[in-house]
C-alpha positions as CSV (number, residue, x, y, z in Angstrom):
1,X,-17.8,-3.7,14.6
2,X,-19.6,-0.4,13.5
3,X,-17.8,2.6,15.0
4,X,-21.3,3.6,15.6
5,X,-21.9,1.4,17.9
6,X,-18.4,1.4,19.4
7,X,-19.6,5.3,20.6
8,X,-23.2,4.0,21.2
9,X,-21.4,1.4,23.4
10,X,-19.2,4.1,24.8
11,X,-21.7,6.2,25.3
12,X,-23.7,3.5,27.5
13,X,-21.0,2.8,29.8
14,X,-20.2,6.9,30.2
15,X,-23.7,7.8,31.0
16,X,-25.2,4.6,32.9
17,X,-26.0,5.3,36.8
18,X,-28.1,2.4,37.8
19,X,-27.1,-0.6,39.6
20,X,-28.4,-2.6,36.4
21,X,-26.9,-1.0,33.5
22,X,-24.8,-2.5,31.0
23,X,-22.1,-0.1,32.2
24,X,-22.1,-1.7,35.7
25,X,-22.7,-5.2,34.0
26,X,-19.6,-4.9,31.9
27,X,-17.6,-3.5,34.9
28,X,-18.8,-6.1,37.4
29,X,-17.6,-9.1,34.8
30,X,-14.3,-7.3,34.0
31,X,-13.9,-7.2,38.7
32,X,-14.5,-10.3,39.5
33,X,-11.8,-12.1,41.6
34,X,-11.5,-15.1,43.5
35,X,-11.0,-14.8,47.6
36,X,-7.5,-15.7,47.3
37,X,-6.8,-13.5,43.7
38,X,-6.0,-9.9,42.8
39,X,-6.9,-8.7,39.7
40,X,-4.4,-6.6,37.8
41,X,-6.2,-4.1,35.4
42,X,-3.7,-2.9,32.5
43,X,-3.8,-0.6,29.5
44,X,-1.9,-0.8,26.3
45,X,-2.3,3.0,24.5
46,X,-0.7,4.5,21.9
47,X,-0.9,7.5,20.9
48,X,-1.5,8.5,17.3
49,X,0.2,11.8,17.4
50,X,3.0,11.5,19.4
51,X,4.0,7.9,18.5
52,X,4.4,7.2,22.0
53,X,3.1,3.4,24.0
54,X,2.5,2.9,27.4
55,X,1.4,-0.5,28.8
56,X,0.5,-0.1,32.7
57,X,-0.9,-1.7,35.3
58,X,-3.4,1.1,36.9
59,X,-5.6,-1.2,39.2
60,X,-5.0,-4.4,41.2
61,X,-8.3,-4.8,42.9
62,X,-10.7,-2.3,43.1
63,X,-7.1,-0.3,44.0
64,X,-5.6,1.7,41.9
65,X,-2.2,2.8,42.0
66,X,-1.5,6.6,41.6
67,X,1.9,6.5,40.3
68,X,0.2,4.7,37.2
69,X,-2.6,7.0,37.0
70,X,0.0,9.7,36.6
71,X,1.6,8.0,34.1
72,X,-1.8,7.8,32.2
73,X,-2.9,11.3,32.9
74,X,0.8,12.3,31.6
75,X,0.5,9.9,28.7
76,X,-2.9,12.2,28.0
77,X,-1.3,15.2,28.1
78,X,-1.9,18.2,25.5
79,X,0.4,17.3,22.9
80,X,0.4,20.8,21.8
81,X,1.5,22.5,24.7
82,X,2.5,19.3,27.2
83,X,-0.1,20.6,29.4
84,X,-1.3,17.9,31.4
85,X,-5.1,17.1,33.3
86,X,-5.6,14.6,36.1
87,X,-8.5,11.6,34.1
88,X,-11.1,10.6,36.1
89,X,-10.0,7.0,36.5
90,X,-13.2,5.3,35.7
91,X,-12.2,6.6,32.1
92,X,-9.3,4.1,32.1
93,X,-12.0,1.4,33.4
94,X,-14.2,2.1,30.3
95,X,-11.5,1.8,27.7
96,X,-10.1,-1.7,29.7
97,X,-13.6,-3.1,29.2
98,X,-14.2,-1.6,25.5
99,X,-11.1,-3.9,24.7
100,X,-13.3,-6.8,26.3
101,X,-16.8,-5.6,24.4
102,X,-15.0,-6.0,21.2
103,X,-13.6,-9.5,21.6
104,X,-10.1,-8.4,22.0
105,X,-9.0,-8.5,26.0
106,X,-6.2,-6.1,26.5
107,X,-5.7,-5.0,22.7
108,X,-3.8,-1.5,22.3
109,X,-5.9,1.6,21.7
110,X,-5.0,4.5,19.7
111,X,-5.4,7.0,21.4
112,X,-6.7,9.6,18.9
113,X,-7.5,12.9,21.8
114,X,-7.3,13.1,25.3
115,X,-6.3,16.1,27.2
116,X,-6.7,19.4,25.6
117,X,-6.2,23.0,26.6
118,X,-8.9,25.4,25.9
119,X,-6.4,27.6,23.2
120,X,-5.9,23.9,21.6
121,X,-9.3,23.2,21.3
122,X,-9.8,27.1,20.3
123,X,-7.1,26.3,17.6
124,X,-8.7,22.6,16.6
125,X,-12.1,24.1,16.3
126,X,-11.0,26.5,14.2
127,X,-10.4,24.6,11.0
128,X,-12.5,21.2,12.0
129,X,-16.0,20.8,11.7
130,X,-17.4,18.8,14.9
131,X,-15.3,20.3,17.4
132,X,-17.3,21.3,20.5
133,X,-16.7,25.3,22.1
134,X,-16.6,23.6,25.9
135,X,-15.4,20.0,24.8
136,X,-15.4,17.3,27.6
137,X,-11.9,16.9,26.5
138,X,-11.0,20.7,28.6
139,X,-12.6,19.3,31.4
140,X,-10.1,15.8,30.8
141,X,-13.6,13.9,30.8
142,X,-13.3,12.7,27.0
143,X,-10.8,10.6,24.9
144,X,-11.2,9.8,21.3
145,X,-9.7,6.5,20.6
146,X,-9.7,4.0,18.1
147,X,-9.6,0.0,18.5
148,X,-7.5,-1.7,15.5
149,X,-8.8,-4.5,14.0
């Protein structure tokens, strides 16, 4: 698949409100459960800089469980300066179901950016073209990722 329309995809799900969009579509086939079943939601990152994996469970339900969300927001952090930014958990809904929009159910993600401090972004923007002054990724509202394969 295009990376094209990986973002365009991406981009759909981030910015969709409405009852009927493809983002709520996507996330409505990815929360179906029986009566009797939870569903655990997991992620498989890694991260391209640090070399680091995580593989979580963050949601069983439509529950999820803050001590994984911490390990996600940690797993995030600025790898610069270890600073870390609490992700609006959604985010880890849209990457769960990005694996599924591709064909590959709980594939690993690189995990190019996620959290960044303003002086990193200062310092990234500095010598590469595209970076944006107030980047979503200050606000911990952006990840750059990859999909192998």
């Amino acid at each position: 698949m295009k990376i094209s329309r990986i973002v365009g995809l991406v981009t759909t799900m981030l910015f969709a409100t409405s009852a009927s969009s493809p983002w709520a579509q996507l996330h409505a086939l990815s929360s179906l459960t029986s009566a009797n079943e939870i569903h655990s939601h997991h992620l498989l990152l890694y991260d391209t800089h640090t070399g680091e994996r995580i593989n979580v469970v963050y949601r069983k339900g439509e529950q999820y469980i803050p001590s994984a969300l911490g390990k996600l927001d940690y797993f995030l952090r600025d790898h610069q300066t270890g600073e870390i930014r609490h992700f609006d958990p959604r985010l880890y809904d849209i990457l769960s179901d990005l694996t599924v929009s591709v064909g590959h159910p709980g594939a690993e993600i690189d995990i190019v950016c996620g959290y960044r401090t303003p002086s990193t972004n200062d310092s990234l923007r500095a010598r590469t073209p595209g970076v944006a002054k107030n980047s979503l990724h200050i606000q911990g509202q952006a990840i750059d990722v990859r999909v192998p394969g």
